[in-house]
C-alpha positions, -999 to +999 in steps of 0.1 A: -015+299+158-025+264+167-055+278+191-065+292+155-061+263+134-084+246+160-107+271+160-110+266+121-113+226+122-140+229+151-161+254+125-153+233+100-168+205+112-196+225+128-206+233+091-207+202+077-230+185+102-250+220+099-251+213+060-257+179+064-289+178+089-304+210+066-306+187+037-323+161+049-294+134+052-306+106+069-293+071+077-314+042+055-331+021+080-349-014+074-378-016+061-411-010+083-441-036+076-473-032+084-488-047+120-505-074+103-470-089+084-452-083+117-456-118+129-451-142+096-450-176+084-424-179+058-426-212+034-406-224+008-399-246-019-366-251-007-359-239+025-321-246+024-320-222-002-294-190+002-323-169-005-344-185+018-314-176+048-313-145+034-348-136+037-348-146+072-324-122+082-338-095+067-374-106+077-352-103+115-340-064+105-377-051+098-388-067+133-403-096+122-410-122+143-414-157+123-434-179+139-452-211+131-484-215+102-517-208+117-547-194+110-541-160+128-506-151+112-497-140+078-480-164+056-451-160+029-444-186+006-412-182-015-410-207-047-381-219-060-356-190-075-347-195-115-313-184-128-311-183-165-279-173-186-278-162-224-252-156-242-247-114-251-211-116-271-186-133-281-149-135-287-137-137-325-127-176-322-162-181-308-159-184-270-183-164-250-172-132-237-206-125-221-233-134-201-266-120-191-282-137-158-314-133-155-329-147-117-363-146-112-381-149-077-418-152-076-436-156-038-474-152-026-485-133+007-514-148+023-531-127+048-560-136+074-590-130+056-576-119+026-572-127-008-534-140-017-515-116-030-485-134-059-457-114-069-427-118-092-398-100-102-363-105-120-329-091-114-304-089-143-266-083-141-242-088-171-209-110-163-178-113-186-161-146-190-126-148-196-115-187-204-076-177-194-086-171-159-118-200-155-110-202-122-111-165-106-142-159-127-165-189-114-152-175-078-168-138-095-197-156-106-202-169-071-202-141-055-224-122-078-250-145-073-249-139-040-250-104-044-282-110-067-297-131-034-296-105-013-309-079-031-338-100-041-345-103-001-342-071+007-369-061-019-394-090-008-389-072+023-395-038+008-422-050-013-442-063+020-435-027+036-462-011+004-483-036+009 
């Protein structure tokens, strides 16, 4: 009986990585740039920035090797990131309940003997204040800021891969 219950498990599990490579299932890898963005300059405005650190690390997942400016190697410079917050309810004695950030990140590629390219984007994520528990939610806030930063990275990065 137990030889049989084995038997079962080991098709079992047979299938399922059967089913799984027939569908295409794949693993999500970093982002490939092309040869010309695979040595890189990278610039910024404030280059103690979170996003700035978190770029770098990214830049280090897709093989890029940063290196200092010069003429021959492709430079990235990141401006300054914006966070604005607007008010989208709020409570009946007239305290927010909540927010909409809005960050915006805007960079430019420049490329040997090319023409700059300048991109821009924004990010938006809602967040609901509660005044009871001040506290816990500036830790939330925190953290989804960071969350924000590191999504913005990784599609600088995956914007430079379509380039």
């Amino acid at each position: 009986m137990a030889a049989l219950n084995a038997i079962k498990n080991g098709l079992a599990l047979v299938l399922v990585c059967f089913l799984l490579s027939s569908c295409g299932f794949h693993l999500k890898k970093a982002s490939s740039l092309p040869d010309d963005l695979k040595q890189l300059t990278l610039v910024g405005d404030d280059q103690k920035s979170a996003l700035f650190s978190y770029l770098q690390s990214e830049l280090a997942m897709s093989d890029v090797t940063l290196v200092p400016a010069s003429k021959q190697s492709a430079q990235l410079y990141l401006f300054k990131e914006q966070l604005e917050r607007q008010t989208l309810s709020l409570f009946q004695n007239g305290q927010v309940a909540e927010y909409e950030l809005a960050y915006s990140v805007s960079y430019v590629v420049k490329r040997p003997k090319q023409k700059a390219i300048e991109k821009r984007f924004e990010l938006y994520r809602n967040y609901q204040d509660d005044p009871d528990n001040a506290l816990a939610k500036a830790k939330e806030l925190e953290l989804l800021i960071s969350e924000i930063r590191q999504q913005a990275s990784r599609r600088i990065v995956r914007e430079l891969s379509q380039l």
